[in-house]
N, C-alpha and C positions, 0 to 999 in steps of 0.2 A: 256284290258280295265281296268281304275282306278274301284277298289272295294272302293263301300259306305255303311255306316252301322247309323240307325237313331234312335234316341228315340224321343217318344213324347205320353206324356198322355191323348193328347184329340185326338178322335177315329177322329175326320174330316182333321184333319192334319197330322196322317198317311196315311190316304185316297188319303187326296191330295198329296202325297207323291210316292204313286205308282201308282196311274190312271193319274193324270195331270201333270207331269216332264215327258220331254223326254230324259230319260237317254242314250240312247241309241245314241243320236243325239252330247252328250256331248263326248261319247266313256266313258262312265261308267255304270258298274253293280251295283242295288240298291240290295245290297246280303238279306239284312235283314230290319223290320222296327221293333221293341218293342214298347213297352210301359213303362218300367220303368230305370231309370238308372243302377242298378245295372245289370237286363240284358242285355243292351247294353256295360257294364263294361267284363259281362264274353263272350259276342259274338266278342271285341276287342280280348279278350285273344284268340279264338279259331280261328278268321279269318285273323288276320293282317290287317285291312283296309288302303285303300288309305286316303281316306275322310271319316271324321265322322260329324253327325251333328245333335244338341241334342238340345231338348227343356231346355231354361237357368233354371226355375222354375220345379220339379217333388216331388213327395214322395220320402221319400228315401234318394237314392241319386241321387244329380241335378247335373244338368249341370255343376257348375263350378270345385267340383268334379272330373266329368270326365275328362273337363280341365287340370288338376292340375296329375290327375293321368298319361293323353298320355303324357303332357309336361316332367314327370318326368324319364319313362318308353319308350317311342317311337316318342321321338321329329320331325322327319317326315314325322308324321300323321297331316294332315292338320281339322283342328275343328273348322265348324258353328253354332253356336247359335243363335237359334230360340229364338225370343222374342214379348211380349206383349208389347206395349208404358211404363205399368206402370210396366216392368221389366225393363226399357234401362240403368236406371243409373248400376240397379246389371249387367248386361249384359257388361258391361264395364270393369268390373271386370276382365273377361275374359279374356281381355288384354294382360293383365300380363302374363297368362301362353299359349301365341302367339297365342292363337285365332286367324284365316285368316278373318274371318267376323262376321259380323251379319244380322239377317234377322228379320224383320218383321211381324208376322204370317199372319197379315189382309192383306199381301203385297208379300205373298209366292210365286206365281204365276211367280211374275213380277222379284222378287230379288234376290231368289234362284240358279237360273240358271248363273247369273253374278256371284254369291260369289261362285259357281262352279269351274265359270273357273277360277276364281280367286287362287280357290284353285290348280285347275291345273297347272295353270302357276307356284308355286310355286313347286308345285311336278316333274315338269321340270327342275326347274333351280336345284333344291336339288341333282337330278339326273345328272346334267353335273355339276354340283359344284364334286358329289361324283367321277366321271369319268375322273374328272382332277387331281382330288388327286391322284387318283389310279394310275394314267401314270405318277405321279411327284415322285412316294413312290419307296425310293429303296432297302427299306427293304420287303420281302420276304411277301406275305400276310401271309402263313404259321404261320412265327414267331410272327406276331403281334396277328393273334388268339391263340397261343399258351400261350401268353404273356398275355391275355387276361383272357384265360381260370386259368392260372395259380392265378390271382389276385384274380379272382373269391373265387377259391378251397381254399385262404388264408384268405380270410376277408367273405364270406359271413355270417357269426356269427356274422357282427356287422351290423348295421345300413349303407349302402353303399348307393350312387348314381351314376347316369350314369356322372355325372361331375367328381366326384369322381376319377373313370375310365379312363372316358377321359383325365383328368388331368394327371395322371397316366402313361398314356399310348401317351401323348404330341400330341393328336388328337383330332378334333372338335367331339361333343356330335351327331350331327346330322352322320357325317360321319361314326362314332364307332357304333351308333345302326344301319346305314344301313348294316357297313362292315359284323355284327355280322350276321343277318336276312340272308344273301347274304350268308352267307359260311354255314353258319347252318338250315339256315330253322326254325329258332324259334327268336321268342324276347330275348334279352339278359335277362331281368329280370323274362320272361316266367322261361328261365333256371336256374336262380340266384333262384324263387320259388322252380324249381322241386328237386334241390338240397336240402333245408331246411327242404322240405317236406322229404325228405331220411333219412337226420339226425335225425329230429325229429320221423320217427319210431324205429332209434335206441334207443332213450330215451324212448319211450314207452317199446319197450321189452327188457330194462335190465336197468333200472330204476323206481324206485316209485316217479319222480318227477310228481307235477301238472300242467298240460298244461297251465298256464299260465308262470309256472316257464322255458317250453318247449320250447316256443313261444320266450321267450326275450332268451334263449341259443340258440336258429337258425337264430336270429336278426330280429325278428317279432315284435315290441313293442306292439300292438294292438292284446292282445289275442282273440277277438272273429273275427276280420279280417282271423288270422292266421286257426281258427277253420272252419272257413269257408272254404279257401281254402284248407285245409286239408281234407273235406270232399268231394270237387270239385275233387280235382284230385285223392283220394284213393276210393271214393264213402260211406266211412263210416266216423264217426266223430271219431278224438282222443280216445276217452273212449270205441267207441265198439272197434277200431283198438284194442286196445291194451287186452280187454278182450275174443279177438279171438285169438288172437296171445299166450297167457295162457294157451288158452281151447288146442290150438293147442301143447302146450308142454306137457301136462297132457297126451294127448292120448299115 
């Protein structure tokens, strides 16, 4: 079944979201519904989803956002935006970073289930698009992960994209993030993270640099991005990390 993952901050549209959609009827699992974008940001990170589909307007972070982040991170994740009338010009926006649709909220009922399958059919064709490369490739998959991994372990200190990569490596963006997902089991830039996150505990325990100085040496520009996700994946922030890590040589 296609995995879906939704935000929306009014309590009657994630209602309608899991009692009135028949996912089931679509072959889709509604894994999750939040409320705010930044959690539907770290439920991407933990679940993969097929389809995501986000209110355009939230605290925080909105919709386009999240947009901007799958487009950059997981281009064969298909994303609907939910919208009010007097959101549709910003909803347009979305565009850009391939948005499959848009939806109406007074209209959820009736429009959702089309920008579904909408999105499915694309999740299809991505899928035999990817399946014909792979019978035309005559180089080894091996190598090209290899190849991959190697680019990684050399640049992730700067600022990188999956074009980047792709460029890189003379393959479509869509096909390199699924090839990556497919041999590993993780997002590529999931892993381009876990890696920075490594580096950057070295700089905590055998350096006095300041985490912001930390952040831009692991190619994090956005230090409190960076502090965040350091505290995601270690469970402590920067500053206790590295005050434990001390207490721990002391003993």
């Amino acid at each position: 079944m296609w995995k879906v993952l939704a935000a929306d901050d009014e309590s009657y549209i994630r209602e309608a979201l899991q009692k009135l959609i028949n996912w089931e009827k679509m072959d889709c699992s509604l894994e999750k519904v939040v409320s705010d974008g930044q959690e539907l940001l770290d439920g991407i990170t933990g679940s993969m989803p097929d389809i995501v589909i986000t209110d355009i307007q939230m605290p925080g972070v909105d919709g386009l956002q999240v947009c901007k982040y799958i487009y950059e991170t997981s281009p064969e994740t298909q994303v609907i935006i939910l919208t009010a009338y007097s959101d549709f010009e910003y909803a347009k926006e979305a565009i850009k970073y391939s948005a499959c649709g848009y939806v109406l909220k007074i209209s959820i009922i009736d429009e959702l289930p089309e920008a579904v399958e909408k999105a499915i059919g694309n999740l299809s064709r991505l899928k035999k698009e990817f399946e014909t490369t792979e019978a035309r490739r005559t180089e080894e998959p091996e190598s090209l992960l290899s190849q991959v991994e190697q680019y990684v372990e050399e640049n992730y200190r700067n600022k990188i994209t999956l074009d980047d990569i792709a460029d890189t490596m003379h393959v479509n963006r869509s096909y390199l993030s699924r090839f990556y997902k497919n041999k590993t089991g993780v997002n590529l830039f999931d892993a381009i993270l876990n890696k920075r996150i490594e580096a950057a505990k070295d700089y905590l325990r055998n350096t006095d640099m300041k985490t912001y100085e930390i952040s831009e040496a692991v190619g994090v520009e956005d230090a409190g991005y960076f502090s965040k996700m350091f505290k995601k994946i270690t469970g402590v922030s920067p500053k206790e990390f590295r005050k434990r890590e001390k207490n721990e040589e002391t003993k």
